[in-house]
C-alpha positions as CSV (number, residue, x, y, z in Angstrom):
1,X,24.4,124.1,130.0
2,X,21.1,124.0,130.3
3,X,18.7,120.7,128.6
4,X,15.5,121.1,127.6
5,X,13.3,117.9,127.0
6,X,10.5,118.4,124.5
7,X,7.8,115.8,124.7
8,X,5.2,115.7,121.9
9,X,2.1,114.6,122.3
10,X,1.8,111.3,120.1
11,X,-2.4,110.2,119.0
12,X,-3.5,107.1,120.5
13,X,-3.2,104.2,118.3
14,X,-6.0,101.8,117.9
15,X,-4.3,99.3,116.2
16,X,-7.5,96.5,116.6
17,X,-9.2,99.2,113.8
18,X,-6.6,99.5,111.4
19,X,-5.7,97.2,108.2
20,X,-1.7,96.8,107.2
21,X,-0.1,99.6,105.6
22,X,2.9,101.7,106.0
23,X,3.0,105.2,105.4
24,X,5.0,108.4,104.9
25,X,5.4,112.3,103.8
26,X,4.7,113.6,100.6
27,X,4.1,117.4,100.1
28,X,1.6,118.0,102.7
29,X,-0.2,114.8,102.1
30,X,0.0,111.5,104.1
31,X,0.3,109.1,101.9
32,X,-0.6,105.2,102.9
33,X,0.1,101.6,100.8
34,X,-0.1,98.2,101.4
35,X,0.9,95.4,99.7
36,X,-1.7,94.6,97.5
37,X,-0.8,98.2,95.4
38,X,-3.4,100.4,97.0
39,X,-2.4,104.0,97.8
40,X,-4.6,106.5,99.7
41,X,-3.8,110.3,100.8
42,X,-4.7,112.3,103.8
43,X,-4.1,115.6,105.2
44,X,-2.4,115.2,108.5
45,X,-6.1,115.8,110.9
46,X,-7.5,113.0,109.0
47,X,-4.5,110.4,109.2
48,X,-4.2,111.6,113.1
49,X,-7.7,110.7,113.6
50,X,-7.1,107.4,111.6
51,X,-4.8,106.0,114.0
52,X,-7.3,106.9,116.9
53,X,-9.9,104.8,115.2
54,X,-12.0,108.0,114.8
55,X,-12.6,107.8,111.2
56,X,-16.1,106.4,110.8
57,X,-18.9,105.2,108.0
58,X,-20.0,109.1,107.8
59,X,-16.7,110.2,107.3
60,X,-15.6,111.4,103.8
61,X,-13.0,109.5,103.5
62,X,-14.1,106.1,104.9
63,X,-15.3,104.4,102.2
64,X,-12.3,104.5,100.3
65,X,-10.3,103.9,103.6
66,X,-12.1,100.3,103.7
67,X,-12.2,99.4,100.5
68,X,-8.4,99.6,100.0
69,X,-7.7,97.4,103.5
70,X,-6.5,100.5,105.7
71,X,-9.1,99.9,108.2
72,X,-10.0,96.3,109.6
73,X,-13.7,96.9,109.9
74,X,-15.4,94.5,107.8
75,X,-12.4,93.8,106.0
76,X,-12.4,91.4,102.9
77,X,-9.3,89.1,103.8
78,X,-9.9,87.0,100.6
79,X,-10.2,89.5,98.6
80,X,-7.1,91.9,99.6
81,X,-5.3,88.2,99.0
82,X,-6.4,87.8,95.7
83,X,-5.5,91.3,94.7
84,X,-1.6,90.7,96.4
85,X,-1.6,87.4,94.5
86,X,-2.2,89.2,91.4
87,X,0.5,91.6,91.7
88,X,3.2,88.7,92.1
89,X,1.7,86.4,89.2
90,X,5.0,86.2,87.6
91,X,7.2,85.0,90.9
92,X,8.5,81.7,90.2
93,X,8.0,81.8,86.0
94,X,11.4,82.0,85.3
95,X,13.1,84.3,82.9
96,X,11.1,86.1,80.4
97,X,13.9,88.1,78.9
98,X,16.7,86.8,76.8
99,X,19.4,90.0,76.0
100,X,21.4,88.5,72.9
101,X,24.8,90.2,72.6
102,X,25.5,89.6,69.1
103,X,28.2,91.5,68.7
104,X,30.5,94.5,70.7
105,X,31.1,96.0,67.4
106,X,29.9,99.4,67.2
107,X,30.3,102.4,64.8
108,X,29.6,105.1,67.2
109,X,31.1,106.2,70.5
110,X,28.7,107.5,72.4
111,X,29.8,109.1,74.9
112,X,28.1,107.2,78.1
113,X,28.2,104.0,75.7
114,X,26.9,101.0,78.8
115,X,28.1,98.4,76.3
116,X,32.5,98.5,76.5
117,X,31.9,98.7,72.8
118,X,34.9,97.8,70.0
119,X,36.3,98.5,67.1
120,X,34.1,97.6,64.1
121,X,37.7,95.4,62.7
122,X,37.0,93.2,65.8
123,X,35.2,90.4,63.7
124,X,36.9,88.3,67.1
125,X,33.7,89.8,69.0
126,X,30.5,88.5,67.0
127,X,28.9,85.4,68.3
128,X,29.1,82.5,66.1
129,X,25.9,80.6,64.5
130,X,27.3,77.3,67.0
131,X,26.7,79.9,69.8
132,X,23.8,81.2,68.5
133,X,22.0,77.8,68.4
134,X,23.4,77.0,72.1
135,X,21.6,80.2,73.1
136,X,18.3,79.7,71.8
137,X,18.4,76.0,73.5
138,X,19.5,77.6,77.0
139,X,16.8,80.3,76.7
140,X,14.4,78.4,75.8
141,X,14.5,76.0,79.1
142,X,13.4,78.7,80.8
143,X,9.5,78.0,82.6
144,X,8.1,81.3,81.4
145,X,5.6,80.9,79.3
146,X,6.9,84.2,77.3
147,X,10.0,84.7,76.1
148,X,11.5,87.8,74.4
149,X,14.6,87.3,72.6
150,X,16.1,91.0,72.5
151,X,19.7,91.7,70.6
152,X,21.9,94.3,71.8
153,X,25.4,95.3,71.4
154,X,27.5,96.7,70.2
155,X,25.5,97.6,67.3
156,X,24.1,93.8,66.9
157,X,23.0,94.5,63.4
158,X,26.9,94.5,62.6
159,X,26.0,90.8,62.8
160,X,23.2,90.7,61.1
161,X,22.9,86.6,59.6
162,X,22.8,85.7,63.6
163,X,19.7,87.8,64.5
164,X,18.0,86.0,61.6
165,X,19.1,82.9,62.2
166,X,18.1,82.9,66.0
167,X,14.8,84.6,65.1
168,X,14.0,81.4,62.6
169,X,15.9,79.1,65.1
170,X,13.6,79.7,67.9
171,X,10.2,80.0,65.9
172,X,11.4,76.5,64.6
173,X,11.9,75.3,67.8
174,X,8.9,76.7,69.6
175,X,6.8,74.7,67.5
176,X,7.4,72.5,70.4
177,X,8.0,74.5,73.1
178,X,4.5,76.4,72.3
179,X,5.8,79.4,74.1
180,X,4.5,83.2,72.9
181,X,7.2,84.6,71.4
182,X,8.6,88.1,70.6
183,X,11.9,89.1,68.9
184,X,13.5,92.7,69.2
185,X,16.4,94.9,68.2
186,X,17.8,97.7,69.8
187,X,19.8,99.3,67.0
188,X,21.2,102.8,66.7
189,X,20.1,103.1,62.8
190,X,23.3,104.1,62.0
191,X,24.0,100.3,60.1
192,X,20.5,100.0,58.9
193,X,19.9,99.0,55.2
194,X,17.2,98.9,53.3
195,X,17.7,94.7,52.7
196,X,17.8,94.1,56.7
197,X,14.8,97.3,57.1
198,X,12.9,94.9,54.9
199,X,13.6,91.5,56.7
200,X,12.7,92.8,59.9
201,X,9.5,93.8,59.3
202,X,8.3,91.3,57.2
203,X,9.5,88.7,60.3
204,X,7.9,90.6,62.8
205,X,10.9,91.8,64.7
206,X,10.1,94.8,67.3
207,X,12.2,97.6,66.9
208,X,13.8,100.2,69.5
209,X,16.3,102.7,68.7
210,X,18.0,105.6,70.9
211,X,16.6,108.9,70.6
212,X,18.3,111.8,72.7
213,X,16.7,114.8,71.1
214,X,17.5,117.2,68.1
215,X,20.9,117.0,65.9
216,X,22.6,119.5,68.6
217,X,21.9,117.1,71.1
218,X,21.7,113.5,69.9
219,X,25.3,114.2,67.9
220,X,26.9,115.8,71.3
221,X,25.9,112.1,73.3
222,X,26.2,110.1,69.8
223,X,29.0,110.9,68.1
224,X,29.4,108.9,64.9
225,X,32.0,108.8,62.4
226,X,33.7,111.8,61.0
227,X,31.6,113.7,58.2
228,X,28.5,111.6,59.2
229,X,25.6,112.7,61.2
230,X,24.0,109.8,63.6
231,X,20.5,112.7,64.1
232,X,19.9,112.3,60.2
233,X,20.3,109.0,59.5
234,X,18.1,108.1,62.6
235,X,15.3,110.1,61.8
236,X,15.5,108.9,58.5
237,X,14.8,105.1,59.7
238,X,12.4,105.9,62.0
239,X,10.1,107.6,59.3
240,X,11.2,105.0,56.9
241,X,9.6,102.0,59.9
242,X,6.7,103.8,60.6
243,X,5.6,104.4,57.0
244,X,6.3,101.3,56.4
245,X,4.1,99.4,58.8
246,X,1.3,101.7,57.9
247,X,1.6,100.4,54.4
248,X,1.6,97.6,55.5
249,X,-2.2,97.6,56.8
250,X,-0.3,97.6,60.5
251,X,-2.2,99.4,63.4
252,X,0.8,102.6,64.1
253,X,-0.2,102.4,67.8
254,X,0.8,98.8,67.9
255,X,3.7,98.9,65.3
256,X,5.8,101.5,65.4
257,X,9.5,102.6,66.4
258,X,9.7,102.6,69.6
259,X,12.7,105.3,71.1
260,X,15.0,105.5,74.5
261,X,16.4,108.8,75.4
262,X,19.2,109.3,77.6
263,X,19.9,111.8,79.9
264,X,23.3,113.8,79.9
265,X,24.0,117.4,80.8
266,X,23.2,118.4,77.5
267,X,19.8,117.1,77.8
268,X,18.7,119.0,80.9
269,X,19.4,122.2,78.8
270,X,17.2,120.8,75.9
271,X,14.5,119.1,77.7
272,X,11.7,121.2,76.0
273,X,12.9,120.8,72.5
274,X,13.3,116.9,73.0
275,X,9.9,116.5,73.7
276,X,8.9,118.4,71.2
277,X,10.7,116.4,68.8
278,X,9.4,113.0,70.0
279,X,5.4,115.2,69.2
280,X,6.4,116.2,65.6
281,X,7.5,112.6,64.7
282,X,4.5,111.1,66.2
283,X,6.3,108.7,69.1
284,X,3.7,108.4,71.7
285,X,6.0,106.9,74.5
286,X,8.9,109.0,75.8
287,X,11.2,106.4,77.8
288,X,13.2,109.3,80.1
289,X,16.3,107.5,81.4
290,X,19.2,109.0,84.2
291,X,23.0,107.7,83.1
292,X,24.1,104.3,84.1
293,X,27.3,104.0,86.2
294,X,28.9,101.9,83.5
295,X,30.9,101.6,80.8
296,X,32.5,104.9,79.1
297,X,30.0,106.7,81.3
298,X,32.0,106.8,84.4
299,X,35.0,108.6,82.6
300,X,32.9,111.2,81.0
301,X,30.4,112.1,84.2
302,X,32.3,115.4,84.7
303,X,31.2,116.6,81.3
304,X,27.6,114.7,80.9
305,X,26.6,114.0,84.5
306,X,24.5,115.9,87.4
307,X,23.1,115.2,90.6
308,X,20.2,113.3,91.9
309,X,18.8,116.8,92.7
310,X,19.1,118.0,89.0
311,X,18.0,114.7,87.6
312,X,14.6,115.0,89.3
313,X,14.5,118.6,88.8
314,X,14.7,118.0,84.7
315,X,11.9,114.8,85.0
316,X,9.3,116.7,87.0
317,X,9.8,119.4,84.5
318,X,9.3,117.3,81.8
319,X,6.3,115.3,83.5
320,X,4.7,118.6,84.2
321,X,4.8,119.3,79.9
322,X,3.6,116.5,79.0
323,X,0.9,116.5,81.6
324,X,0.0,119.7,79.7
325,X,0.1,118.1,76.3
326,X,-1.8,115.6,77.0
327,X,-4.6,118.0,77.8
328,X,-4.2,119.9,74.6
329,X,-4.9,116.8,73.3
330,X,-1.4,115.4,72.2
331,X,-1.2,111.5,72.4
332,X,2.3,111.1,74.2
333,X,3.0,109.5,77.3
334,X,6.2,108.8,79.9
335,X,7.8,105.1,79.8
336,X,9.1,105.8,83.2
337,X,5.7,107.1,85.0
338,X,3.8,104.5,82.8
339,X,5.7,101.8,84.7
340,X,5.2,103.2,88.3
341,X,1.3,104.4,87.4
342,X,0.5,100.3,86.3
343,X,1.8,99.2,89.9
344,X,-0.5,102.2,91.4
345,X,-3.7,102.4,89.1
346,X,-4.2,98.4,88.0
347,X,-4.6,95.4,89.7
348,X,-1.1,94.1,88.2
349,X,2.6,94.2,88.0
350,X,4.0,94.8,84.7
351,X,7.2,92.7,85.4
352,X,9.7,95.2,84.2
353,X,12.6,93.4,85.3
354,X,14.4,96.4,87.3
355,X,11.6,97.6,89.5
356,X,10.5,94.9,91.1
357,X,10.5,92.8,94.0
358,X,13.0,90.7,93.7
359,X,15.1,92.5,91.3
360,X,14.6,90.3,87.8
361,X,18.6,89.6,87.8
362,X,18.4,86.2,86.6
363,X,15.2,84.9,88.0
364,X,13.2,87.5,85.1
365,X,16.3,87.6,82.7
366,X,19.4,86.1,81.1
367,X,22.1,88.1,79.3
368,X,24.1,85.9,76.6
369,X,27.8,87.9,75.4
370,X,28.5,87.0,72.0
371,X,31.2,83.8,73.5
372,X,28.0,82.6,75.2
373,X,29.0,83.3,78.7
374,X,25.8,83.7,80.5
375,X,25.1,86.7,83.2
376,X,22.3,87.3,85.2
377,X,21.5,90.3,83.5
378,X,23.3,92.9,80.8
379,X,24.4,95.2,83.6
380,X,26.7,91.8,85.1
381,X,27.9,91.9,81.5
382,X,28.8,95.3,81.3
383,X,30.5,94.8,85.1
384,X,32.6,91.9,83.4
385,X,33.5,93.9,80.3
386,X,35.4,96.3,82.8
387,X,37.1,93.4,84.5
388,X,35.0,92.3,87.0
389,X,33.6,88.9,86.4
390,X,31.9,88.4,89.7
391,X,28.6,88.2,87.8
392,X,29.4,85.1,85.7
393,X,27.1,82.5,86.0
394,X,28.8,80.6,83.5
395,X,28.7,79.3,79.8
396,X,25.9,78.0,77.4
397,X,28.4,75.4,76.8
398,X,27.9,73.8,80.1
399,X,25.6,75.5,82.7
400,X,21.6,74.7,82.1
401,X,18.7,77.1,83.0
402,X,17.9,75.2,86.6
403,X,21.6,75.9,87.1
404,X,21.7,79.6,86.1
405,X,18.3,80.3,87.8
406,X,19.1,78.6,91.2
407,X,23.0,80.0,90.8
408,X,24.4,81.9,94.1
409,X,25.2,84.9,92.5
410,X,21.3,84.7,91.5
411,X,20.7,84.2,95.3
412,X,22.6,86.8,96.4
413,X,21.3,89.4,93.5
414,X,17.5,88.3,94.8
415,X,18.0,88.5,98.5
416,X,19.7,92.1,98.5
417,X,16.4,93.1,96.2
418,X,13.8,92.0,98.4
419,X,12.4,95.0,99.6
420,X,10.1,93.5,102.5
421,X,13.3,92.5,103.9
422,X,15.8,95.3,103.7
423,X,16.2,97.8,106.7
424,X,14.2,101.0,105.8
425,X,12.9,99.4,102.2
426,X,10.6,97.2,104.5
427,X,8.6,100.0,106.4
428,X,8.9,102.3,103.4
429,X,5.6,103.8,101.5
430,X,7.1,103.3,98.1
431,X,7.6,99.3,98.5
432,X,4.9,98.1,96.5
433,X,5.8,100.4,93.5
434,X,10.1,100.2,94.0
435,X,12.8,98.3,92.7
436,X,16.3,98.0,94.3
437,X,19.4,97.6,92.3
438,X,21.8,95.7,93.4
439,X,24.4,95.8,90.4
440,X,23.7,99.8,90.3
441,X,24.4,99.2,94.1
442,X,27.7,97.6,93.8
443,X,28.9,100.2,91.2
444,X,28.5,103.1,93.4
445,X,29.2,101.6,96.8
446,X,31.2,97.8,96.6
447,X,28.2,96.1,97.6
448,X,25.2,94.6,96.7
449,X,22.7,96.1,99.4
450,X,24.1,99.7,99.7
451,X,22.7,103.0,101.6
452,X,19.7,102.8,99.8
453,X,18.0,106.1,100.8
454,X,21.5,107.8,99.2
455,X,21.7,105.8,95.8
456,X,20.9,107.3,92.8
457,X,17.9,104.2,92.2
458,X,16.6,104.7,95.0
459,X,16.0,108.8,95.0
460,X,15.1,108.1,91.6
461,X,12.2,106.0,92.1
462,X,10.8,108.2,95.4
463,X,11.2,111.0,93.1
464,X,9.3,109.9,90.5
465,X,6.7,107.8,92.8
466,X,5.9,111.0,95.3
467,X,5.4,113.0,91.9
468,X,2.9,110.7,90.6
469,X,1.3,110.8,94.2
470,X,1.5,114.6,94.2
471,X,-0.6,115.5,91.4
472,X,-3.0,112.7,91.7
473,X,-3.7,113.7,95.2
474,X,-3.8,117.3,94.0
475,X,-6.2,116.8,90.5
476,X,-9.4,117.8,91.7
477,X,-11.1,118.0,88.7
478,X,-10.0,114.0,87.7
479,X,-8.4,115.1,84.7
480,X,-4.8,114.2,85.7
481,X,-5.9,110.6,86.5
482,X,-7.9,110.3,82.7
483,X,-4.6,111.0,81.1
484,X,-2.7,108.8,83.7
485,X,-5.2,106.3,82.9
486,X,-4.7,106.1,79.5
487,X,-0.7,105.2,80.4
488,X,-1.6,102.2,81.8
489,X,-3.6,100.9,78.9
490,X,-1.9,98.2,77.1
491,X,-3.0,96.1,73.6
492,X,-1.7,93.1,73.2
493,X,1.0,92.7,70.1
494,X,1.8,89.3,69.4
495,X,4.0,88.5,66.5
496,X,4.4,84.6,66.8
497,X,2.9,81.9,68.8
């Protein structure tokens, strides 16, 4: 047998004239970051003559080059610190997120239900008002100077007198604590009544329901009791909210509905219709999400799942649409890309506590269950609801917020999400924008740090990140990053002080 050795010829690198930054392949593009969130693309001449330190102040592409830190002449050290600094302003603040499980009671049985739902006789699952107040005292140690008390389920307006009684609890009690505050529910409509439609408004409660498309598809993932359709009686809420708030005097873009859609099989077949739907009812944010590996999911993947492949098939076809109705003029944007394109296009982080850096598992939120046992996040809930209670932290009754926050389990969750640590997360160009999962980790592989280039979290986010890249580095004419732009704006909507 004969062996041939190829040798290629490698440019020389003149690493005295370069800034930080790693770097890798997207489409034909070169794309380079560094840690203070700046991204620059080059074709593959350009990048070569980069590293050679041939790129000079004539050069089309130096200016940019500079100003971003990816070459060292005349760089602004204090300045590329400052803008770092601001993209970690929340490390160290403490929880901002309190998920309130306020009961596992639930009258549909959807099927990738995340939650381990029950039976709506289980009265033995809603958290008591002693609970309740213990909950509002533990999440209220917490440093942040925001804190968003969110209810979940079950469907947690089954339990209705314990959202209002923690949403007056801790207003009370923040008149000491001076924190800003926010309340919201995450309801599937399906309980709503026009007494509890009315309460929530009037106190300023935030509301986010599940949308997953028209009645053919929302009823296939959402099934609801027999004879009744979960598709009407949503839509019906959701006009009934809106209108509502306009009445009101409300500003709509503030106050509003706000809508989740799940991704199943069925979906990928109606992705066109769905976003038409979420147009003709006036939503302006379409949150696309993949399946979780939790819950009643994993024993229904064969009929609702996919693959990673098909998954980022269906969101670049979708991202592609609404890119076009955007410049038709249509006001609608992507929750996903939003989150990604504020990391990329602003000078912050917008803390959304599962892409980050450490992963916000109990260092940027705290789960309660309805017996007050406190997990680091609602996915170590959802782990112990299918008898696995590695995740515990412990109880309200006895385990403070210093505790919780500086747990093990915390330390474990936080190492294993550090990306400028992990084997191939450290030199990768996506860092600054990417999140690792642990939990998502551990249900797929047994561990917390996984084979992160094959989970599903972490093709996900390359996906979506290299498509972003891709058409910004493609959109000659600007209009791409006008509309992207306008993701990343955000208004202030404060309901209490």
């Amino acid at each position: 047998m004969t062996v041939r050795r190829i040798t290629l010829e490698q440019p020389a690198l003149q690493e005295d004239k370069l800034g930080f930054f790693r770097f890798g392949d997207v489409s034909q593009w070169k794309v380079l970051t560094n840690d203070a969130g700046e991204w620059h693309t080059l074709n593959q001449k350009d990048f070569n003559a980069l590293l050679q330190g041939q790129i000079q102040p004539d050069h089309p592409e130096y200016k940019g080059l500079q100003r971003k830190g990816f070459i060292r002449a005349d760089l602004d050290l204090e300045n590329l610190a400052d803008k770092v600094r601001r993209k970690k302003t929340w490390m160290g603040q403490g929880p901002h997120l309190a998920v309130v499980i306020t009961t596992l009671r639930c009258n549909q049985s959807c099927r990738y239900c995340h939650a381990s739902r029950t039976d709506m006789h289980r009265v033995d699952t809603d958290m008591s008002l002693e609970t309740a107040k213990k909950v509002v005292d533990h999440a209220m140690m917490t440093p942040s100077p925001y804190l968003n008390f969110e209810f979940q389920g079950g469907e947690p307006t089954v339990n209705m007198d314990i959202i209002k009684y923690i949403v007056e609890y801790s207003r009370e009690k923040n008149k000491t604590e001076k924190k800003i505050l926010d309340h919201s529910l995450v309801t599937n409509m399906t309980y709503m009544n026009e007494e509890n439609a009315n309460w929530i408004m009037e106190n300023g409660v935030l509301i986010c329901t599940s949308l997953d498309g028209p009645a053919e598809v929302h009823n296939f993932n959402r099934t609801w009791q027999k004879g009744s359709n979960a598709y009407d009686n949503v839509i019906k809420w959701i006009k009934h909210f809106n209108e509502r708030y306009i009445e009101m005097g409300r500003d709509p873009e503030l106050w509003h509905v706000d809508a989740l859609m799940t991704t199943t099989r069925k979906s990928i077949e109606n992705w066109k219709e769905i976003i038409d739907l979420y147009v003709d009812l006036g939503i302006r944010n379409i949150h696309l999400r993949p399946l979780n590996p939790f819950g009643f999911a994993n024993k229904t993947w064969r009929v609702i799942g996919y693959t990673q492949a098909e998954y980022l098939e269906f969101y670049e076809t979708c991202l592609d649409y609404i890119l076009e109705l955007n410049k038709q003029g249509v006001q609608i944007c992507e929750g996903t890309a939003s989150i990604f394109l504020k990391k990329m296009l602003t000078p912050y982080d917008p803390n959304f506590v599962d892409i980050r850096s450490p992963v916000g598992s109990g260092t940027g939120q705290m789960a309660y269950n309805y017996d007050g046992s406190v997990y680091p996040s609602d996915e170590g809930r959802m782990i112990s609801a299918m008898g696995d209670e590695l995740f515990r932290l412990g109880s309200v009754q006895d385990l403070s917020m210093n505790e919780a926050m500086h747990h093990p389990t915390v330390r474990s969750l936080a190492v294993s999400s550090m990306v400028d640590t992990l084997p191939q997360c450290s030199s990768c160009w996506n860092a600054p924008y990417c999140g690792v999962r642990p939990l998502h980790n551990y249900m797929h592989t047994g561990d917390l740090f996984g084979q992160r280039p094959n989970t599903f979290k972490c093709v996900e986010h390359m996906g979506i990140s290299s498509a972003i890249i891709r058409r910004l580095a493609e959109d000659n004419d600007g209009v791409v990053e006008s509309i992207f732009r306008r993701w990343v704006v955000d208004r202030p909507r404060i309901t209490d002080g």
